[in-house]
C-alpha atoms as one frame of an Amber mdcrd trajectory, in Angstrom:
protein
  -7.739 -45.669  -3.602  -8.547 -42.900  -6.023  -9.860 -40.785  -3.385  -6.721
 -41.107  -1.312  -4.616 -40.376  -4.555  -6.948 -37.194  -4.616  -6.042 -36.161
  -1.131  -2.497 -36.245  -1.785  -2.241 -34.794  -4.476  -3.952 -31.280  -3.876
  -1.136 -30.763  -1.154   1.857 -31.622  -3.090   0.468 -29.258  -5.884   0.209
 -26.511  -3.571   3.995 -27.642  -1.953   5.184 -27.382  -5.198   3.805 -24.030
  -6.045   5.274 -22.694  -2.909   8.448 -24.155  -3.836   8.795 -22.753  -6.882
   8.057 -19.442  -5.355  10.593 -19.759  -3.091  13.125 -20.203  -5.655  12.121
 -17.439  -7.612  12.496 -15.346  -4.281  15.629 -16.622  -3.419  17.327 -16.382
  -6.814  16.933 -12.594  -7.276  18.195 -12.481  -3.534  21.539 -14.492  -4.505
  21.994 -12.260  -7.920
């Protein structure tokens, strides 16, 4: 189980660093 918890949590790190570069991209665009 821990291993699996490993597994999924590397991606969703990296989604949510993408993420949060999209948003800072986006929100200069919008201003």
């Amino acid at each position: 189980m821990p291993a699996k918890r490993k597994v999924i949590t590397k991606p969703a790190k990296t989604a949510k660093k993408a993420v949060k570069k999209a948003v800072a991209k986006k929100a200069p665009a919008k201003k």
